[in-house]
FIDREN-358753 format. One record per residue (C-alpha): residue in one letter; x, y, z. Coordinates in steps of 0.001 Angstrom, whole numbers, padded with zeros to 6 digits, always signed. Example, Ala and Ser with C-alpha at 12.3 -4.5 7.8 and 13.67 -1.06 7.14 Angstrom:
<nodes>
a+012300-004500+007800 s+013670-001060+007140 
</nodes>
This chain:
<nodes>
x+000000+000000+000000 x+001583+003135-001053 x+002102+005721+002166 x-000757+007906+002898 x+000110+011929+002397 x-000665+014590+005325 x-000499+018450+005041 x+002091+020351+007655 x+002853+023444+008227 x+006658+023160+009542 x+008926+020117+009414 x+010447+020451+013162 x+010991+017612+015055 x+012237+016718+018450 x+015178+014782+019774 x+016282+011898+017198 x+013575+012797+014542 x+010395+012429+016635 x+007680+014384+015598 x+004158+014296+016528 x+000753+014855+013656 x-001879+016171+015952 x-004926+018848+015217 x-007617+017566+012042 x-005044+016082+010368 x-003543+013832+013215 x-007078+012518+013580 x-007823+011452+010202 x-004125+009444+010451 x-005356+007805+013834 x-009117+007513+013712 x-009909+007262+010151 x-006881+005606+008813 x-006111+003656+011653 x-002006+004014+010910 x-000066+001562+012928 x+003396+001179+014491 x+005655+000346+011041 x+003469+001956+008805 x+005157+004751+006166 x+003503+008061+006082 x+004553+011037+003956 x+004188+014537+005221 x+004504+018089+002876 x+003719+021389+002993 x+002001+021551+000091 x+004387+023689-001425 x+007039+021309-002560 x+008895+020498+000690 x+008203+016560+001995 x+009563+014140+004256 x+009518+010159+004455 x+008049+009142+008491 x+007454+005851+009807 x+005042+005981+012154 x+006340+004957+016146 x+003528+004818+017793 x-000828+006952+018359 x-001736+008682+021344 x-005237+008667+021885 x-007690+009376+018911 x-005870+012568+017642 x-001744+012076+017753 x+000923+010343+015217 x+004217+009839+016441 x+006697+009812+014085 x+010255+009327+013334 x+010928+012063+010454 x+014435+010846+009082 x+014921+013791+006661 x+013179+017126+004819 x+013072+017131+001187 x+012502+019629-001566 x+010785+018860-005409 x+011824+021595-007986 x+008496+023090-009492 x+008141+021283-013093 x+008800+022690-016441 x+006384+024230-018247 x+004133+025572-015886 x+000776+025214-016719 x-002241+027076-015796 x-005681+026076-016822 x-007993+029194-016433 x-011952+027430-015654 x-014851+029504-016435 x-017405+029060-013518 x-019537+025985-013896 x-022615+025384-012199 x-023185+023713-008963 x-020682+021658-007431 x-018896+020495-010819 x-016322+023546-009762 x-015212+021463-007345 x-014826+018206-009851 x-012974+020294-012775 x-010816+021589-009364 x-010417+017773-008559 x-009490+016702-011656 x-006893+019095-012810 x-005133+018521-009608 x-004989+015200-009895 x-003385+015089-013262 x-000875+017792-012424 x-002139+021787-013392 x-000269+023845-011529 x-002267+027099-011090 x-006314+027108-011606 x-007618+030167-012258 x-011754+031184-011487 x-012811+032855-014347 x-016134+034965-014735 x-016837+034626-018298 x-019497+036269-019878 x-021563+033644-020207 x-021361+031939-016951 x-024938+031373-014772 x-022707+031084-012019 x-021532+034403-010491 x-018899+034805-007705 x-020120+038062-005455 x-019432+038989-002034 x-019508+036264+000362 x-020880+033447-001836 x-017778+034016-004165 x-015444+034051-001148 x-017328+030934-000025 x-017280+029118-003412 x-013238+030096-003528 x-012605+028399-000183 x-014228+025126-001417 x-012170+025473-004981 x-009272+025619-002500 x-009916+023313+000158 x-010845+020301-003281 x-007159+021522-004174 x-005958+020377-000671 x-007314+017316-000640 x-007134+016036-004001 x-003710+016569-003669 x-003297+014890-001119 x-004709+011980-002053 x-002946+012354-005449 x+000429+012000-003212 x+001459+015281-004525 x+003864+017478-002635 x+003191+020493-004454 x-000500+021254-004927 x-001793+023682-007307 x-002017+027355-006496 x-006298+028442-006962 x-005827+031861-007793 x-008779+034561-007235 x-011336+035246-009252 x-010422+036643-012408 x-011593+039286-015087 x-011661+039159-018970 x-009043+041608-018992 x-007056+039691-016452 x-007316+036397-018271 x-006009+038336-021244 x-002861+039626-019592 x-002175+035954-018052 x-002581+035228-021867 x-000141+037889-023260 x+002611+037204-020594 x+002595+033081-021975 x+005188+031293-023752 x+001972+029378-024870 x-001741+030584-025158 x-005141+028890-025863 x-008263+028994-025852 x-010337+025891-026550 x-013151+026990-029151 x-014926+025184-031743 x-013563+027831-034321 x-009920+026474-033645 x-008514+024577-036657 x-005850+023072-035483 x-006527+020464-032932 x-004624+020923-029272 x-002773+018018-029456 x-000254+019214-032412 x+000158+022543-030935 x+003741+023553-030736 x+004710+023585-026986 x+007301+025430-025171 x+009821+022705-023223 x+009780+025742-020007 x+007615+028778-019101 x+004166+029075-018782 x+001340+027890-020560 x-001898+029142-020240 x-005342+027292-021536 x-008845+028544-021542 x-011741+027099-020826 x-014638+028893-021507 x-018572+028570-019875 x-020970+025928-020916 x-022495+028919-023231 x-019000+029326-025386 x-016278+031733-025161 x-018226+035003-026265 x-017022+036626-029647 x-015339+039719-027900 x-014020+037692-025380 x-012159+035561-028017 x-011368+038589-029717 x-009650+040162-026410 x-007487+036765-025760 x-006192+036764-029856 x-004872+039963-029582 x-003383+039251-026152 x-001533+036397-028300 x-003958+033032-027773 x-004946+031019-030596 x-008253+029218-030783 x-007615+025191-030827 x-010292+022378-030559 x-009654+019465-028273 x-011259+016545-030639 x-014618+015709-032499 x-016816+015515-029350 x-017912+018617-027011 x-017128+018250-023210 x-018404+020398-020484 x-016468+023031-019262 x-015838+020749-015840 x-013891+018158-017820 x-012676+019895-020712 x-009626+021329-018671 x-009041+018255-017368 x-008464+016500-020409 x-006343+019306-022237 x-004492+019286-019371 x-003700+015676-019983 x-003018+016530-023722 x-000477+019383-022553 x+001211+017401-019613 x+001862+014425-021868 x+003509+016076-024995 x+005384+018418-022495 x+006999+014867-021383 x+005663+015755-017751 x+004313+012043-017931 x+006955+010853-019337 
</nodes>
């Protein structure tokens, strides 16, 4: 069974490598996992830093004790890519957000397209960020990632369109593309930055704004995906030519 991954915020440990999981996430190791003496655990700070523990012994329902041999540190991966997700509706936010982390995006971006029902504002839009983030958390974790994506705020047109024009690549997936995404030419470093627009389309002077900010319209195959798993499976497309996968 491959080691189970738990989110830290510092690597300190006590005399000879002891350290002790406690708080939410020292309960889920005790009471839900039910780690033993002997069993591996990885811990990470979500932000690239991670450390191989074998697990010494539980205190009550709520405390891992560990033996944390050594701190390590995974380079962020070349290119960078950033998937920028129009708002779906409901909960499928949170799959497209579970998804894309799982196969390896590095930086999701909320996007309030023009033609999304869904609308961030005020405290439902700070609400429906926190969930975006907290599906990052945990679907990297269970992912065994040790660097989970960034979930950026909420973004405008115009701010999608400068994330666009700063790229090394830029696209926009759109049924007027005539080239398909997977014989793009990609970048081997740098960023690149996909679009994927509302159920309703990209709208015409939104696609307008991101070609002269340097994107280029490409379809993803013959059939039409939502928007929840279209990023998901461009991603793929991108991370395996990149040799990411390889």
């Amino acid at each position: 069974m491959t080691a189970p991954v738990f989110v830290v915020e510092h690597f300190d440990a006590g005399g000879g490598g002891r350290y002790v999981l406690d708080g939410p996430e020292g309960r889920h190791a005790v009471s839900v996992k039910r780690l033993r003496a002997g069993e591996d655990v990885v811990l990470t700070d979500g932000a690239g830093r991670w450390a191989d523990c074998v697990v010494l012994d539980t205190e009550g329902k709520d405390r891992l004790i560990l033996r944390l041999d050594s701190v390590h540190e995974e380079s962020p991966e070349q290119p960078r890519v950033t998937v920028v997700q129009a708002l779906p509706k409901g909960d499928r936010g949170e799959l497209a957000v579970e998804t894309m982390t799982e196969v390896g995006v590095d930086v999701i971006v909320p996007w309030a397209a023009a033609r999304c029902i869904t609308q961030w504002k005020g405290e439902r839009g700070a609400k429906a960020l926190g969930k975006w983030r907290a599906t990052a958390r945990e679907a990297g974790k269970q992912s065994r990632r040790v660097r989970f994506p960034e979930v950026a705020d909420a973004a405008t047109t115009k701010q999608v369109a400068s994330l666009l024009a700063g790229a090394e690549f830029a696209a926009v997936l759109h049924e007027s593309g005539d080239a398909p995404l997977a014989t793009a030419e990609l970048p081997s470093t740098g960023e690149i930055v996909l679009v994927v627009g509302p159920e309703g389309g990209v709208a015409p002077e939104e696609l307008a704004l991101f070609e002269e900010a340097g994107a280029a319209a490409y379809r993803l195959g013959r059939s039409v995906l939502r928007t929840s798993t279209a990023g998901t499976a461009a991603a793929a497309v991108l991370l395996a030519r990149t040799g990411r996968w390889s």
